[in-house]
NUDREN-958480 format. One record per residue (C-alpha): residue number from 1; residue in one letter; x, y, z. Coordinates in steps of 0.2 Angstrom, whole numbers, plus 5000, padded with zeros to 4 digits. Layout:
<recs>
> NUM / a / X / Y / Z
...
</recs>
This chain:
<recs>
> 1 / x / 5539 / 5179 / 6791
> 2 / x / 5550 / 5185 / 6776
> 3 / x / 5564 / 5190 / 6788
> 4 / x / 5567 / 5174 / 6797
> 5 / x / 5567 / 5166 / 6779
> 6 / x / 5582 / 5177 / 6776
> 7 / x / 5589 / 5175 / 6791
> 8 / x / 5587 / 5157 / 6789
> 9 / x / 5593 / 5158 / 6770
> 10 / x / 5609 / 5168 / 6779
> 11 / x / 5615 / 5157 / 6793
> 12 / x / 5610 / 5142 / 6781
> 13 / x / 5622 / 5147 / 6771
> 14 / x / 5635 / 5151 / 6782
> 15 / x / 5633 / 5133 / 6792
> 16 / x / 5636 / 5126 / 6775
> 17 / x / 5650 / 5136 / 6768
> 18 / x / 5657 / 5134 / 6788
> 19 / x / 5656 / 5114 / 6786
> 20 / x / 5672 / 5111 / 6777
> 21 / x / 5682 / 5120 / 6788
> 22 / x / 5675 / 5115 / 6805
> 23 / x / 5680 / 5096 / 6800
> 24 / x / 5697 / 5103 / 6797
> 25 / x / 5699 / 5119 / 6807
> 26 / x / 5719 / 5122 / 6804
> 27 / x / 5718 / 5122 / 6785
> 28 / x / 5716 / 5137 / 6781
> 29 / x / 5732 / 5143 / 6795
> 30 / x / 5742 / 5149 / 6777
> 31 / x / 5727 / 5157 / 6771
> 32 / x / 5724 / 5169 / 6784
> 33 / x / 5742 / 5173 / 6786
> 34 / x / 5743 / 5179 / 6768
> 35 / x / 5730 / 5189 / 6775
> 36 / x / 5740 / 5198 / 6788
> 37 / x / 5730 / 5187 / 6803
> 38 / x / 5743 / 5181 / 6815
> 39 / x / 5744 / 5168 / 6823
> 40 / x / 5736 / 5156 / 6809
> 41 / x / 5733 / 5143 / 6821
> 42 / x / 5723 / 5153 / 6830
> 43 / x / 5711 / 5163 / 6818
> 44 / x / 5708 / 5147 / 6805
> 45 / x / 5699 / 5142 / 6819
> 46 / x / 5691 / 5154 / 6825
> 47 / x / 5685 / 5159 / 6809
> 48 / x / 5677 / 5140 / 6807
> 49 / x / 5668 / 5143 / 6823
> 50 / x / 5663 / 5159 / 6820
> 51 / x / 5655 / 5151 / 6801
> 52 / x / 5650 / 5137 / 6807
> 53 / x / 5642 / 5141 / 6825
> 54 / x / 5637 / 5158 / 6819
> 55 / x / 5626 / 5151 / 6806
> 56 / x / 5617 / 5141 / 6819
> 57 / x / 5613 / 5156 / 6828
> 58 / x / 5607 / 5167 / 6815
> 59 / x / 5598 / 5155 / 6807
> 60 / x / 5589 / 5152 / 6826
> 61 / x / 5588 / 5172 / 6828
> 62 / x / 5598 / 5169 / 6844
> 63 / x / 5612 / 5183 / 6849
> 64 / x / 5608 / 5188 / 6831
> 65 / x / 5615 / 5205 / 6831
> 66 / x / 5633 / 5202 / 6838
> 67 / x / 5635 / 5185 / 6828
> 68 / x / 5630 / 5193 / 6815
> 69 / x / 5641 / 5208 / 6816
> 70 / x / 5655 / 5199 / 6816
> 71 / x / 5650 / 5186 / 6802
> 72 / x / 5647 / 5202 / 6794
> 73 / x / 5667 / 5207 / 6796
> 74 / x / 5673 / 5190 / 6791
> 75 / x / 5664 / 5192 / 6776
> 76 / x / 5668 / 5211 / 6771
> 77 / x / 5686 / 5203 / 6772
> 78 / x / 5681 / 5189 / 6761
> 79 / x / 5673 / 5202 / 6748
> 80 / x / 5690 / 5213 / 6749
> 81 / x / 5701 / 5198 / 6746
> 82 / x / 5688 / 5194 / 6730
> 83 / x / 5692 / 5212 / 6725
> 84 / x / 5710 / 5214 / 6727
> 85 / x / 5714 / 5194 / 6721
> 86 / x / 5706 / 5191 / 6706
> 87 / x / 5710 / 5173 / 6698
> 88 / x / 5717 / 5179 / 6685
> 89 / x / 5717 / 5180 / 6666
> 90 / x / 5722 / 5160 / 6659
> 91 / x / 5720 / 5146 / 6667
> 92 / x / 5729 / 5135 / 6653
> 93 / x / 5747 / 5140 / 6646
> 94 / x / 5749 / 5142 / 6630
> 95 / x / 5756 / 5121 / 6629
> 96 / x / 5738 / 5119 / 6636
> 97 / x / 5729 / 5127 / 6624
> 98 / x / 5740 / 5119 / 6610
> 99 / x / 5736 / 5102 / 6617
> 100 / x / 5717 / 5108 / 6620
> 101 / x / 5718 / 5112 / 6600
> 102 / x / 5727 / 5095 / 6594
> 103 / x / 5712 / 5088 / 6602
> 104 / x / 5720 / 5079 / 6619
> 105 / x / 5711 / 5064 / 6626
> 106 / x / 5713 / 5075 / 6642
> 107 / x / 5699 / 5086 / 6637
> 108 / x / 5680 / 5084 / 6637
> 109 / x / 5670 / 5090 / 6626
> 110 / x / 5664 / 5102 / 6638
> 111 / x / 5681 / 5108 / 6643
> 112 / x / 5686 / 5110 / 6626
> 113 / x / 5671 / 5123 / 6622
> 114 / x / 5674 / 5134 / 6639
> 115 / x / 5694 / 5132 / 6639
> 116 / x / 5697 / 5135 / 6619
> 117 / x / 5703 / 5153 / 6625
> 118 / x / 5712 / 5147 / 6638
> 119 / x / 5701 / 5149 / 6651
> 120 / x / 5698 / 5167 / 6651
> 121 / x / 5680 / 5168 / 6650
> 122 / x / 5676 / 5155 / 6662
> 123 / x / 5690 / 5165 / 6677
> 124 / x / 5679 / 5179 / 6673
> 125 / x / 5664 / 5172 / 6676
> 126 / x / 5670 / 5163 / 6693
> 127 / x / 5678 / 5178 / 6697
> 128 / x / 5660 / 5189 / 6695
> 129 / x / 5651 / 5176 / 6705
> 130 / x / 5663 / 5175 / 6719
> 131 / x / 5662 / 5194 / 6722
> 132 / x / 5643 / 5196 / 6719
> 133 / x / 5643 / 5180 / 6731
> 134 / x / 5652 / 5189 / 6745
> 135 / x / 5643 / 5205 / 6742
> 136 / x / 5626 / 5197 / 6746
> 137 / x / 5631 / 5187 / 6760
> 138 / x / 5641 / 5201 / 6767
> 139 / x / 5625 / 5212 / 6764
> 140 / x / 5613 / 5199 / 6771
> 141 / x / 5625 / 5195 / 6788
> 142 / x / 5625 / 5216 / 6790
> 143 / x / 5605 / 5216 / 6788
> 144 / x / 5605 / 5203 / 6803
> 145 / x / 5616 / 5215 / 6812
> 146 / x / 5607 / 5230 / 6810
> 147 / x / 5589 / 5223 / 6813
> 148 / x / 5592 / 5207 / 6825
> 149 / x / 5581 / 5193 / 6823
> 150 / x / 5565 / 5198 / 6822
> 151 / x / 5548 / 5190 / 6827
> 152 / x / 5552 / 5173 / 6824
> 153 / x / 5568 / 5171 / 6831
> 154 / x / 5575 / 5165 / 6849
> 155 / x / 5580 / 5182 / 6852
> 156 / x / 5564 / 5188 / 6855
> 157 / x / 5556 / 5170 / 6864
> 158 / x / 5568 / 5176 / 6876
> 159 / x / 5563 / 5193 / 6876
> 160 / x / 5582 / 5198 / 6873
> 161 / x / 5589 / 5211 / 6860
> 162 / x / 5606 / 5210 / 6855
</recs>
């Protein structure tokens, strides 16, 4: 029982994070170019399928292992790009934090307190939680792949192992 709640938790996750670009399938053409994947036109959606779809079925437990295989490469992508792409060290110029200081009706309170160093500290923390992210959803996807769907899962109604 455990199991499919992971594997549901996995392809849950994936069918949501898979949403936005399945409503716009092309916009992502620039990004996976920087990435080397060419054409763009072709792997954006692919990529939205692959999230989207590929949720579905390993949240169902059905062709779990090959769905999630390539989920699972998708994502070690994703986790590489987090590693090798950092966002970077300020997220205000030094005019930004000038104005953050003189007390700028721009600012809320809230931004004041996490952007009074110029946004360092809060880059670093959305930087961890992007990679630590990725790492757990890459992990989780390569778990599906290596041990299918389990006992509760279409995979195994149907008597198939992928």
């Amino acid at each position: 029982m455990a199991w499919s709640i992971f594997r549901l938790a996995v392809g849950g996750m994936l069918v949501i994070e898979g949403w936005p670009k399945i409503t716009a399938p092309l916009a992502q053409v620039g990004f996976v170019e920087n990435l080397g994947f060419y054409p763009g036109w072709l792997w954006s959606p692919f990529l939205a399928i692959l999230q989207f779809f590929g949720g579905m079925f390993i949240a169902l437990g059905l062709f779990t292992r090959p769905i999630a295989l390539a989920n699972g490469v998708m994502l070690a992508i994703t986790l590489l790009y987090h590693f090798t792409h950092p966002y970077g060290d300020a997220f205000l110029t030094q005019a930004g934090i000038d104005a953050l200081k003189a007390g700028s009706e721009f600012f809320t309170p809230e931004a004041k307190v996490r952007l009074i160093d110029g946004g360092a500290k809060f880059l670093h923390q959305v930087q961890g939680k992007a990679e630590l992210a990725s790492l757990f959803w890459t992990g989780g996807v390569f778990l599906a792949a290596a041990f299918g769907g389990g006992y509760l899962s279409l995979d195994r109604l149907f008597r198939k192992q992928f």
